[in-house]
Structures are given as C-alpha cells and as structure tokens.
C-alpha positions in Angstrom: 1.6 17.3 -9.4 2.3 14.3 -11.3 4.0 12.5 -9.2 1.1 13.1 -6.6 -1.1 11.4 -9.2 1.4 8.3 -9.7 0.8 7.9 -5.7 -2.4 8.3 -5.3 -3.5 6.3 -8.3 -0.9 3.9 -7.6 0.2 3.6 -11.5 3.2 3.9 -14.2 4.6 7.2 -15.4 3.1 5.5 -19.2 -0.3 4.7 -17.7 -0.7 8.0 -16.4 -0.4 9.5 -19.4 -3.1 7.2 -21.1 -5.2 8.3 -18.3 -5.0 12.0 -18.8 -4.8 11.8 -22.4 -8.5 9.9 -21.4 -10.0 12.8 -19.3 -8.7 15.1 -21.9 -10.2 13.4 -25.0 -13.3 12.4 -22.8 -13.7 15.9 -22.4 -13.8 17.2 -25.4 -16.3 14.4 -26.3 -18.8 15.3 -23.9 -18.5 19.2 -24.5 -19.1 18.2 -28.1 -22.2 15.7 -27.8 -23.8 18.1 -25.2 -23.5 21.5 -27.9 -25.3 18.6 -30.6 -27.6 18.3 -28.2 -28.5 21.6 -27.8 -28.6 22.6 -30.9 -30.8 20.1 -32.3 -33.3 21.4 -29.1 -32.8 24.7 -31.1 -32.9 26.6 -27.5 -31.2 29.9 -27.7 -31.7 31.7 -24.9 -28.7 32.0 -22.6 -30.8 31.9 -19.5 -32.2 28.4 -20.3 -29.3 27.3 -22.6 -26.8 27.4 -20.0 -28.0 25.5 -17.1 -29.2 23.0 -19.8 -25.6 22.6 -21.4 -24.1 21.9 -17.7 -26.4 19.8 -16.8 -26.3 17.3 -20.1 -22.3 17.0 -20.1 -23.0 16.6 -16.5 -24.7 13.5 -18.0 -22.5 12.5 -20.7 -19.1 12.6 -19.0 -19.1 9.0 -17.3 -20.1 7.8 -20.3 -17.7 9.5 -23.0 -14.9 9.2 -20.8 -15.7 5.3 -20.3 -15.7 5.3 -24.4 -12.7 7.2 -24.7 -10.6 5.2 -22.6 -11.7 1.1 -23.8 -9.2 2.1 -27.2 -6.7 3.6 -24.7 -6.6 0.3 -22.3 -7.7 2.6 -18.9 -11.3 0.8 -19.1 -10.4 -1.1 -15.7 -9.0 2.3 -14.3 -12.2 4.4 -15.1 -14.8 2.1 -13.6 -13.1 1.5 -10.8 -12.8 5.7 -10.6 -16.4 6.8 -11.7 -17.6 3.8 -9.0 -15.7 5.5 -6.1 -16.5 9.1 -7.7 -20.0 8.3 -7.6 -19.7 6.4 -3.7 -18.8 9.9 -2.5 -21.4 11.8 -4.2 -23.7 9.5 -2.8 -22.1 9.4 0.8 -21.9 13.4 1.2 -24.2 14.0 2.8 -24.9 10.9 5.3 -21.6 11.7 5.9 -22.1 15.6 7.2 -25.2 13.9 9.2 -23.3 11.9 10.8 -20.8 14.7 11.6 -23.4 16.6 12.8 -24.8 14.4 15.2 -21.3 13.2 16.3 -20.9 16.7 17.6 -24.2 16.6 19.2 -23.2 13.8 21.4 -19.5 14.6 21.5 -17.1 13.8 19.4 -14.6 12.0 22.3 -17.3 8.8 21.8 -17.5 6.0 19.3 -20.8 5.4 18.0 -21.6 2.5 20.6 -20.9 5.2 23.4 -17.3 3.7 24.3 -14.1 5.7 23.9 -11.8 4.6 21.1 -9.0 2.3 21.3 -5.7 4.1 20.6 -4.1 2.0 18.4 -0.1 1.5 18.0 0.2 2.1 13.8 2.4 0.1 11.9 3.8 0.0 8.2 4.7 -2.7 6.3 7.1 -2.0 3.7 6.8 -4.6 0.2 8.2 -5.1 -3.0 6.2 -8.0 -4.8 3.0 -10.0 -4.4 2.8 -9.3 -0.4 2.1 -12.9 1.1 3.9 -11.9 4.2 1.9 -8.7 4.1 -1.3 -10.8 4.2 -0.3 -12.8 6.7 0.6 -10.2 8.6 -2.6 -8.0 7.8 -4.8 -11.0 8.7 -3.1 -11.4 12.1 -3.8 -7.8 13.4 -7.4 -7.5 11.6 -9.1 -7.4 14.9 -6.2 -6.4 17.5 -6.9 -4.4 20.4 -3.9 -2.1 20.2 -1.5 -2.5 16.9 -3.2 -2.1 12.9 -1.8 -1.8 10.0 -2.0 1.7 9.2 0.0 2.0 5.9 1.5 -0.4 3.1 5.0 0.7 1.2 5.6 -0.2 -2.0 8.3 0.8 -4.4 7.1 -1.1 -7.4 4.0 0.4 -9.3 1.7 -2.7 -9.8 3.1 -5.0 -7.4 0.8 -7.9 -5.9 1.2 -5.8 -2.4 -0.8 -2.8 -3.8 -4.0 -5.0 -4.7 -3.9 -6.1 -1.1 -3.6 -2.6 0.2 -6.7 -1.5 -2.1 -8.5 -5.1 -1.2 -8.3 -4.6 2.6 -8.9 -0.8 2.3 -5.1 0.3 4.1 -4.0 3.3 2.9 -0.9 2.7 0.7 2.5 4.7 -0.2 4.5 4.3 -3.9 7.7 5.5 -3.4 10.1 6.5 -5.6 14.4 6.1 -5.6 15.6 9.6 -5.5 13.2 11.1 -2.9 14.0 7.5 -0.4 17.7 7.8 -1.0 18.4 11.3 -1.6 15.1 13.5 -0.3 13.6 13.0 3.3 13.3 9.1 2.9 9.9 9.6 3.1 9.8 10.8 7.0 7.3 13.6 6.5 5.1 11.0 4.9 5.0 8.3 7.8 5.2 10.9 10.9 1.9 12.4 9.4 0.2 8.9 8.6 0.8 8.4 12.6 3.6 5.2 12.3 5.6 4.3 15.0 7.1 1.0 13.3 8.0 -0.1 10.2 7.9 -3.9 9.1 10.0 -5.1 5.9 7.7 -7.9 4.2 9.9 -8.5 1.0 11.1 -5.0 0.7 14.0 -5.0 -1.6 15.7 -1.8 -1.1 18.2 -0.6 1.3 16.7 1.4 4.2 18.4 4.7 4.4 20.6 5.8 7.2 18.2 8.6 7.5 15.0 6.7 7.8 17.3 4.2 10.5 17.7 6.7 12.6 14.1 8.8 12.3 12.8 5.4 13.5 15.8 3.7 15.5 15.1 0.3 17.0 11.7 0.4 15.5 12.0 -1.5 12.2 12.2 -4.8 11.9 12.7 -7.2 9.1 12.9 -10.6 8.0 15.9 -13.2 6.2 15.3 -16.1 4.4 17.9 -17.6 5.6 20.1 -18.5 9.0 22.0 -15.3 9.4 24.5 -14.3 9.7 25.8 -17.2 6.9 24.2 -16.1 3.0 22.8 -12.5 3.7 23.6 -9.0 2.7 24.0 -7.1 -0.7 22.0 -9.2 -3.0 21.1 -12.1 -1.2 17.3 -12.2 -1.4 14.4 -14.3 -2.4 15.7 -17.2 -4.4 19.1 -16.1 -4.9 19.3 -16.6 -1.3 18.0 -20.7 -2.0 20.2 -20.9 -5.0 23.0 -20.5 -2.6 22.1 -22.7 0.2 21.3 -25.7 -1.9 24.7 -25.3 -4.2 26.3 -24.9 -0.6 24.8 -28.4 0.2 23.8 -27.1 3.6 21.6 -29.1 5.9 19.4 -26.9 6.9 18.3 -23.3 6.3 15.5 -21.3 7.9 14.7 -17.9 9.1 16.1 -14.4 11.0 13.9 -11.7 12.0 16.3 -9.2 13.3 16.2 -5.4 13.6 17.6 -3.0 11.2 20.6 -1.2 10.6 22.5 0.8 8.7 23.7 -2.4 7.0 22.3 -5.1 4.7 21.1 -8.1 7.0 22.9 -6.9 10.3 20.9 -5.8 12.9 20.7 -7.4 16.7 19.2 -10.9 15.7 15.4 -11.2 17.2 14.4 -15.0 16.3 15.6 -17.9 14.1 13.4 -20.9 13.2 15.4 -23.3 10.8 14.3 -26.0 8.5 15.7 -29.7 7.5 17.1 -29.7 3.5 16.9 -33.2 2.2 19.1 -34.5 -0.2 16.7 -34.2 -3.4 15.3 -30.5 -2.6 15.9 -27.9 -5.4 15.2 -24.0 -4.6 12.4 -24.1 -5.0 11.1 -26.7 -2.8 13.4 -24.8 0.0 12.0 -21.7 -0.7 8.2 -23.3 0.0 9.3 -24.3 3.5 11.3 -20.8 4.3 7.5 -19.2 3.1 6.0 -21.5 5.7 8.0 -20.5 8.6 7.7 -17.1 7.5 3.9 -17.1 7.5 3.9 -19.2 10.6 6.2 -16.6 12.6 6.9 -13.2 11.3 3.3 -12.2 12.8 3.8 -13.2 16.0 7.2 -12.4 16.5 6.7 -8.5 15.3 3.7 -8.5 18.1 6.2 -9.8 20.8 8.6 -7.1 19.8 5.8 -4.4 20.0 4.0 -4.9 23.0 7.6 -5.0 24.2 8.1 -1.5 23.5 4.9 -0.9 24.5 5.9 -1.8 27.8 8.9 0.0 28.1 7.4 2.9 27.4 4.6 2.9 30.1 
C-alpha cells in the first residue's frame, strides 16, 4: 500500500511519512475542534447531534489538516491535494452528465461528431530535469497518431516529474528491485497501452526482460559518437570529461536501439559537432544538448511511422 502511495504521489519514503503523520494529526484536530463545537451548542440529542458533528469536521478538515502540516513542511503537498480533491467534488457530476449524454449519442463519437484518432502511445523514460522529455513532449503535443502517453522516472523529485504533472501525462516512479528483479515493470506499461519506450536521460540499465517484452521498440540516445566513449558509466558529463581529456575533434550524437547491452544496439542516426581547442565540458556538453533537442524528436517519429508502416 505504501509503495502505491510513493507512486501516485510521486514522493520520498521520508515525505510520505510527514504526510501521513499530517492526515493523522489533522484528524484528530478536526474530531477535536468539531466535539468543542458541539458542546459549546450544548445540543444533546443524538438525532440532531450527529448529522451536525459530520457535517462541522466536514468543515474543519481542509483547514486543520492545512495547519497541521505548515510545521511538518507538507504545506506545498496539501494545497496542491485539497485543490485537486475539491476539482473532483466539483466535477462529479458534470462529469456523469456528460457520460450520460455520451451514451445517448453513442459512445463510438467524439464530442464534435468525428471518430477518435487512435493514437500510437509512447513512454519516455527520465532520470533528471527532462529537457529532452520536453522537447520531445512539445514535438508530439498536437500529432495525429503518436502522444506521449506515460513519463518514467526512477528518481523521486526529479525535474522530469514536474513536467509530467505540468503537461498533465500520467507518470510512473519506479523502484530498483521490482525493474531489476520483479516484472520490470511490464504489467504496468501493457495496461497504460505503450507500444514504445524512449530513453531521455534514463540512467539505469534496461533489463533483459523489459528488452525483450518490447524488442526493437525502444530507442535511446548517446551523447557521444558511438561506438568510441559509451557503455557502463559513460553518461552525461562523464561522457565530455572524456572526450575533451581525449583531445578529440569532434563529438556529437547516437540514437540507436536497445539491447541487452550498455550503448550497443543497431546505430539509428549520428549528428556530430566541431570541438575547438579552448572548449571545456561544459561548453561541449551545451552543443551535444543542442543537437539533442534539434534531433531526437524527429528521429524517434521516423522510426515510428516506420513501424507503423510495416505493420499495415
């Protein structure tokens, strides 16, 4: 069950605790206040005293639990929470309206009167802020056939997450032992409907298990000119440390497919960049990032109407 929580609220093992330790507190708070309350109303009879007490904590419990959790740190947490708590109570029942009449006019329409678009769903696997994600998230926004149905993350708190919440995509936390020693997380993304996996900065090993589940369909990308400076820890700057104590030339980027093995699948496309004599790691690593943003998007369309193809 907590683990559940960790996922869907997308926090730390520590913060979760602050946050039930909040309801909890909160609570007792509100069941306090409200039996004040009622006795200072001096109403005793349980037919009338009842309803009444439901209906104060009812009241109270945004607020107490908002009070409870400013001293605990959760404030940010809670508003966010009670906002989309209270966007549902609201939206209930527009929501069974709308149901309602969608069955009157049958449920196989849009509400324009056009059938939908079946869409070809894609996830993007990240580890850190998620600029590649964006980039990528910004180039399907309005595509006819492939969206970005889910966003993978195995770092609670990473930059990636915000985007997921930001652009409302559904998002996945994953943990070590279930990826590398449970089902890899296969249940998860054959019910969210993905039929191809992008890594966007993802910084873990993808499992032989999860390989094969979705052979030939995931794709990732290199900062670098594979096969030269890739494999077991070779990523991000460690991968511009080397190339500029190398005194290469010129670096760039792979997009290639994956594998069972660290930076080794069938080579896709390669775009490379000049490295001029005064250029630290840094610098490098600002022109990888712009080929990066400038081609990843476009290349993992090319491979999936590709496939697309194929499969007609």
């Amino acid at each position: 069950m907590f683990q559940r929580l960790r996922q869907k609220w997308k926090v730390s093992g520590w913060r979760l605790l602050l946050i039930l330790i909040t309801f909890a507190t909160g609570g007792s708070l509100c069941g306090w206040l409200g039996r004040l309350m009622l006795n200072a109303l001096s109403i005793e009879q349980p037919l009338v005293r009842i309803p009444l007490y439901i209906v104060i904590i009812t009241i109270l419990w945004p607020f107490c639990v908002l009070l409870i959790s400013i001293p605990l740190g959760q404030f940010s947490f809670f508003r966010k929470y009670l906002k989309k708590l209270g966007k549902k109570l609201v939206m209930g029942n527009a929501q069974s309206e709308v149901g309602s009449a969608a069955e009157t006019h049958g449920s196989d329409q849009t509400a324009n009167g056009q059938l939908p678009t079946a869409h070809y769903s894609i996830a993007i696997f990240a580890s850190g802020a998620g600029s590649n994600a964006q980039k990528i998230v910004d180039h399907f926004r309005h595509h006819p056939t492939i969206r970005v149905a889910l966003i993978v993350c195995n770092k609670p708190g990473a930059g990636v997450l915000t985007i997921a919440e930001r652009e409302k995509i559904p998002s996945l936390l994953i943990e070590k032992e279930k990826f590398f020693r449970g089902n890899a997380y296969i249940d998860e993304l054959k019910a969210a409907g993905i039929q191809f996996l992008v890594l966007a900065g993802f910084l873990w090993k993808i499992p032989t298990a999860l390989v094969s589940a979705f052979n030939g369909h995931i794709i990732n990308i290199h900062p670098a000119l594979l096969p030269g400076y890739g494999g077991k820890g070779m990523y991000g700057m460690f991968v511009h440390n080397a190339v500029i104590a190398a005194k290469e030339k010129e670096s760039g980027i792979t997009i290639h497919l994956v594998d069972e093995v660290y930076d080794h699948g069938a080579i896709i496309f390669q775009a490379s960049c000049t490295i001029d004599e005064h250029d630290t790691p840094e610098m490098l690593a600002q022109k990888v990032h712009a080929l990066e943003h400038a081609h990843y998007p476009r290349v993992i369309e090319e491979v999936v109407m590709r496939q697309l193809q194929k499969a007609r």
